[in-house]
C-alpha positions in Angstrom: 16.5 14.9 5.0 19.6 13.2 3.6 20.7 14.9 0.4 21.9 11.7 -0.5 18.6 10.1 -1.0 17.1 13.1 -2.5 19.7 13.2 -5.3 19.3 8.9 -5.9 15.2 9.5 -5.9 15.6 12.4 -8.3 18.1 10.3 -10.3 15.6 7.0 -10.5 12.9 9.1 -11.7 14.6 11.0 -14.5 16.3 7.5 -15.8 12.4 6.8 -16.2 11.9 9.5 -17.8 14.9 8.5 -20.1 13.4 5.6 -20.6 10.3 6.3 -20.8 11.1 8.7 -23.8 12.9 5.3 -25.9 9.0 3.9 -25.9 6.3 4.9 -28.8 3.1 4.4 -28.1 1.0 2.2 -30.4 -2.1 4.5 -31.3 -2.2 7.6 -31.8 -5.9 7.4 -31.2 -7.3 9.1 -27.8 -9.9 9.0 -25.5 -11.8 10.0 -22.5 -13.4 7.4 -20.1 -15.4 7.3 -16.9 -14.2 4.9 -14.0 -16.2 4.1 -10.8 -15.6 2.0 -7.8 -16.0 1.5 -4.3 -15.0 -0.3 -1.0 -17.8 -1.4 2.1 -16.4 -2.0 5.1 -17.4 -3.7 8.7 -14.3 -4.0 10.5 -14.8 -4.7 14.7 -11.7 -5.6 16.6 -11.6 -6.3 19.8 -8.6 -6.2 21.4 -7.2 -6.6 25.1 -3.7 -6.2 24.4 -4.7 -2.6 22.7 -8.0 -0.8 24.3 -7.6 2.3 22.3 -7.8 0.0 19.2 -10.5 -2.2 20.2 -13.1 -0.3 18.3 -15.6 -0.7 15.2 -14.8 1.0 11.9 -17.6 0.9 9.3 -18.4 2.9 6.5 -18.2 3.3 2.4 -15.1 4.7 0.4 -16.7 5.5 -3.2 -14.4 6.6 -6.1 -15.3 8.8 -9.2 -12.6 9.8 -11.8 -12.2 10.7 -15.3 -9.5 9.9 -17.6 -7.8 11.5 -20.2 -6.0 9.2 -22.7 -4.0 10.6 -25.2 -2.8 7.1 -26.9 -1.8 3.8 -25.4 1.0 5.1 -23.1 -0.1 9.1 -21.7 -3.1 9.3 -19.0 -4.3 12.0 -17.0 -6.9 11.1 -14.2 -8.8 13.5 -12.4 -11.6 12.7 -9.8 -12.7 12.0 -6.1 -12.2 10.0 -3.6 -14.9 10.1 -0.1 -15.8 8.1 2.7 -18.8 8.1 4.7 -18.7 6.2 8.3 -22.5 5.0 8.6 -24.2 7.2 11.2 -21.9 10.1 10.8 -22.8 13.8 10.0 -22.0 15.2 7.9 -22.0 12.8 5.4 -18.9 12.8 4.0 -16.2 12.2 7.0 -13.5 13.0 4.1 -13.2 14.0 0.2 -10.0 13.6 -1.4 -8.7 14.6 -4.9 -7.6 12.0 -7.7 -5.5 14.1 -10.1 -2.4 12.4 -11.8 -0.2 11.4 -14.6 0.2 8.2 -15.6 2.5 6.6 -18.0 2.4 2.7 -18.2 4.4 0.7 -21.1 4.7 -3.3 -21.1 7.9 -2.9 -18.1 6.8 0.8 -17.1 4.7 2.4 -14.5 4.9 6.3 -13.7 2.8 8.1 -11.7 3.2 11.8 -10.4 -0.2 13.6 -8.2 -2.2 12.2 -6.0 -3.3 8.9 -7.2 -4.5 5.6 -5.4 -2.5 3.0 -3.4 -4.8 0.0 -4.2 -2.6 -2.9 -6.2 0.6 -0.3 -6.0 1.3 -0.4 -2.2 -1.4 -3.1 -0.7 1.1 -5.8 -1.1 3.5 -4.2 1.8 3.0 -6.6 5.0 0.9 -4.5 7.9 4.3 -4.4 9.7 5.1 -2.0 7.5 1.4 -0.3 6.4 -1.5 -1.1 8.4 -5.0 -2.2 7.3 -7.1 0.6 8.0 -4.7 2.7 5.6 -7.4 1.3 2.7 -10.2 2.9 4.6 -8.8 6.4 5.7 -5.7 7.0 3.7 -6.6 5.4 -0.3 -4.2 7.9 -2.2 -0.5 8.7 -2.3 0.9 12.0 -2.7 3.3 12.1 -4.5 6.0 10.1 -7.3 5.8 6.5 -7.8 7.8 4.1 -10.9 7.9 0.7 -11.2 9.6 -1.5 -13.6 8.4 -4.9 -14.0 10.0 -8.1 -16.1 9.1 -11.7 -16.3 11.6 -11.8 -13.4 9.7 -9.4 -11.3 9.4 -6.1 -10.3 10.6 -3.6 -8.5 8.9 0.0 -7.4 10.5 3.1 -5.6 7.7 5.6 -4.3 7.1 8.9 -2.2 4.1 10.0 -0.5 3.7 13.2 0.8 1.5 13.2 4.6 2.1 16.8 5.7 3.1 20.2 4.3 5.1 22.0 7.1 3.3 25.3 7.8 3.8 27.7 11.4 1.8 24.4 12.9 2.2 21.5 10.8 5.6 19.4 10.4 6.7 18.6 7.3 6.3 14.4 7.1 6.9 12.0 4.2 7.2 8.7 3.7 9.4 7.1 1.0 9.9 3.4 0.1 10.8 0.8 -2.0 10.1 -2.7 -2.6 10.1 -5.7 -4.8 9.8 -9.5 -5.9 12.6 -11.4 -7.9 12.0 -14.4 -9.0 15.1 -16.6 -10.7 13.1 -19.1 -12.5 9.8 -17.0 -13.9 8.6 -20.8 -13.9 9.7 -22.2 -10.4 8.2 -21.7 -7.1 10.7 -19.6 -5.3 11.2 -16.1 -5.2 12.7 -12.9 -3.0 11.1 -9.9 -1.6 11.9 -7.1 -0.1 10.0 -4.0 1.4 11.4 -1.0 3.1 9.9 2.4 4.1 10.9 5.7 6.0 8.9 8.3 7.7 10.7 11.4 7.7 9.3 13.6 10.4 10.9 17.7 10.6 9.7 20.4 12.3 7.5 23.2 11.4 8.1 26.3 10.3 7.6 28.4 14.1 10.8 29.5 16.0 8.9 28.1 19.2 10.8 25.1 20.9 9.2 22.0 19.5 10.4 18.1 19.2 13.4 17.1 17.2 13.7 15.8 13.4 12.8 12.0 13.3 12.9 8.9 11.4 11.0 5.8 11.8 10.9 3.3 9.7 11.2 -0.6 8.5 12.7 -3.4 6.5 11.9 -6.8 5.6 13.4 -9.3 3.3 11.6 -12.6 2.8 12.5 -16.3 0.6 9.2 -18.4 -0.3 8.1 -21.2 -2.6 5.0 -20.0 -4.4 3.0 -23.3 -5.9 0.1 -21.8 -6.6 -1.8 -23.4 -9.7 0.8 -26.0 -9.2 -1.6 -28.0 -6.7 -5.3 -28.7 -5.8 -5.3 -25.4 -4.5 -5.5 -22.0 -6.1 -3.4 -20.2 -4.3 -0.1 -22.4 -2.0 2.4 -19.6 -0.5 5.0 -19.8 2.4 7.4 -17.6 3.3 10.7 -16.5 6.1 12.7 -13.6 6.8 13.9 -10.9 8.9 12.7 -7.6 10.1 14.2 -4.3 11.8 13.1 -1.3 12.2 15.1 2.2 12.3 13.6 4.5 14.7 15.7 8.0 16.1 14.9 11.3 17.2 18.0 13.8 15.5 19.7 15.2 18.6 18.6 13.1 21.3 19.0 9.4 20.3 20.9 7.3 17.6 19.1 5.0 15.4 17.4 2.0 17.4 17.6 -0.9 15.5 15.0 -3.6 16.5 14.8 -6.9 14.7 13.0 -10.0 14.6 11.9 -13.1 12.1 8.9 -12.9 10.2 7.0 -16.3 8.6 3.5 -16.5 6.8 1.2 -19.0 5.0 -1.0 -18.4 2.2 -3.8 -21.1 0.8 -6.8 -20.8 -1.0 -9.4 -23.3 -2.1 -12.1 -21.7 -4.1 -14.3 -19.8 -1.6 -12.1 -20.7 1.3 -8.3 -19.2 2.7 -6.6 -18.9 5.2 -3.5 -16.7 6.0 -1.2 -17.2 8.7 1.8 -14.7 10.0 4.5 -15.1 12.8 6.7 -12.5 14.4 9.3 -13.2 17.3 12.1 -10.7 18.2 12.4 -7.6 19.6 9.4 -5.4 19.3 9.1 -2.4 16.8 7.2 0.6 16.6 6.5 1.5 13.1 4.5 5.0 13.2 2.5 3.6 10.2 2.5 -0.2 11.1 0.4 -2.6 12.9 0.8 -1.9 16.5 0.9 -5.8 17.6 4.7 -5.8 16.2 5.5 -4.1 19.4 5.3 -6.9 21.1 8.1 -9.3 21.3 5.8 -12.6 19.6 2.8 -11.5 17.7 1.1 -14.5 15.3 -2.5 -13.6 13.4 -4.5 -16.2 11.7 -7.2 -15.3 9.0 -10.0 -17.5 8.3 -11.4 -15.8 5.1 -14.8 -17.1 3.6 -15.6 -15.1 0.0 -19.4 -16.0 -0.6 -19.5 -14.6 -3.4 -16.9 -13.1 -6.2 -18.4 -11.9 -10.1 -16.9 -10.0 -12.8 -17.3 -6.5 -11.1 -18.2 -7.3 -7.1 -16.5 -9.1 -4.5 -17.3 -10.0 -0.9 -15.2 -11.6 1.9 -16.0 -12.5 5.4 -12.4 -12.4 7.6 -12.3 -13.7 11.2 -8.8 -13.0 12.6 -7.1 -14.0 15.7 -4.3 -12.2 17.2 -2.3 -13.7 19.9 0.5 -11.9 21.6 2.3 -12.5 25.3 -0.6 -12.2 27.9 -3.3 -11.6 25.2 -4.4 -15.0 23.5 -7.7 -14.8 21.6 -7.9 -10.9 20.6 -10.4 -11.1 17.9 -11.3 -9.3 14.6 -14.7 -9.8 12.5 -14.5 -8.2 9.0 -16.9 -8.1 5.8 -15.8 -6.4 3.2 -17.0 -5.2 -0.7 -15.6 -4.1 -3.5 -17.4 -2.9 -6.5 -15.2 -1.7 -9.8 -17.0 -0.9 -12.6 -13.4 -0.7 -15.2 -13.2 1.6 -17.2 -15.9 2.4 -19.2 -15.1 4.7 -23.0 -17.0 8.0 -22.8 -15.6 9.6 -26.8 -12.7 8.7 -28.8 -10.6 11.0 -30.2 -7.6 11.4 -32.6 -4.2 12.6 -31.1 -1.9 13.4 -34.0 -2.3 17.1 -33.7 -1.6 17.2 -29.8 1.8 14.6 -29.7 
């Protein structure tokens, strides 16, 4: 891995550290709380342009974690994380840990552990991080920070996929992404997004593929006028996208790019959610596969029946259309349950700050 980044990354974190240390909190009143949610999933694609990924993926993703708060700023979280694909046995396909730090100030976000990606990462485009990620992946390993202003935010993250070991290679993704927006009260903004998969070798002396990197970049310029219409939710955006892909030793970086446009509205119950791609295809090891193909567009029609305090559902149809392959469709319901966080004991911290 370039020293280069490792030294920037380690730099960014201990300036939030720094700055982290210039905040007080504003109780010194703990306390320990429950939190519960989950996720239930239909998702059937069916796909010509990719057979392998024409398939059904069902199941339930439930969360259990308990958090530590010593005042307004300092959390620890520990829990679990499981999913269950209905039919499947044993029951629980997967278990994963929840155990993390996290500081959060009015601008400041920290998290070291293993903590979830829902609303820190879910806003990359699925060029970038696919969909089913939110089914079988839910957590990052590793550091995340984010600042955020009236003009924005930005966040800088690493996730940990593999340890290397005599038969695993060492892999991790790092990233970094963010919104400006000029005019906190005009419709136009700029975003970025940008991730790395860094891919070495294991830790055996046998021959065995080369160090790689694969990765991508957008940067986008919309008009945001949602609230400012009819409609709940008015978005449109452009850009440009390229993707860095190399094998150390056999191949420079490849450097595929292409344009990117999407469209966002909402009217109550109803959206829709429209995205372009034209260019040269990329293969993004943890991207959508249809951005290997030189035009890709995907239309959502999104019906939510019915959305309360603490559930919501949504119905998605999707249609994917690609060179060759016009009407690949994908069928999705989806619930969400989150309970919040619920106060278990209160406690005083003076003794332990």
């Amino acid at each position: 891995m370039n020293k280069k980044f490792i030294y920037l990354f380690c730099a960014s974190i201990l300036l939030s550290f720094n700055l982290f240390a210039q905040s007080t909190p504003d109780t010194l009143q703990g306390s320990l709380d429950v939190h519960f949610n989950a996720l239930g999933f239909m998702d059937n694609r069916e796909y010509s342009a990719f057979v392998p990924r024409s398939r059904t993926y069902s199941g339930t993703r439930t969360t259990l974690d308990f958090g530590i708060n010593l005042d307004s700023l300092n959390h620890f979280i520990v829990g679990v994380n499981g999913i269950h694909e209905f039919g499947a046995q044993p029951y629980f396909l997967k278990v994963d840990p929840i155990a993390y730090y996290h500081y959060e100030s009015n601008k400041w976000t920290f998290n070291i552990g293993q903590f979830p990606r829902e609303g820190l990462l879910t806003q990359y485009p699925r060029a970038l991080l696919n969909d089913t990620l939110r089914y079988y992946r839910p957590n990052v390993e590793g550091l995340l920070t984010s600042l955020h202003t009236k003009y924005g935010y930005e966040t800088i993250w690493i996730d940990w996929v593999s340890r290397q070991t005599a038969t695993d290679r060492e892999q991790f993704l790092f990233g970094d992404c963010g919104t400006y927006t000029p005019n906190p009260k005009g419709p136009f903004y700029l975003s970025h997004y940008f991730l790395l998969l860094h891919d070495a070798g294991n830790s055996s002396t046998a021959p065995q593929p080369g160090i790689s990197d694969n990765g991508a970049a957008q940067i986008r310029v919309g008009l945001d006028y949602s609230h400012r219409t009819v409609f709940d939710s008015l978005k449109f955006d452009v850009g440009g996208m390229l993707s860095l892909e190399r094998t150390r030793g056999v191949d420079g970086f490849r450097v595929p790019k292409g344009f990117v446009a999407s469209a966002f509205i909402s009217y109550h119950k109803f959206a829709l959610f429209e995205e372009f791609y034209g260019g040269q295809g990329s293969h993004v090891d943890y991207g959508d596969s249809f951005y290997e193909k030189s035009t890709y567009n995907r239309l959502d029609i999104i019906y939510s029946p019915f959305v309360f305090k603490h559930i919501k559902g949504q119905f998605i149809i999707s249609i994917h259309s690609s060179p060759g392959y016009i009407g690949d469709s994908q069928q999705a319901f989806r619930l969400t349950y989150d309970l919040g966080r619920k106060v278990l004991k209160r406690f005083k911290t003076d003794n332990l700050l």
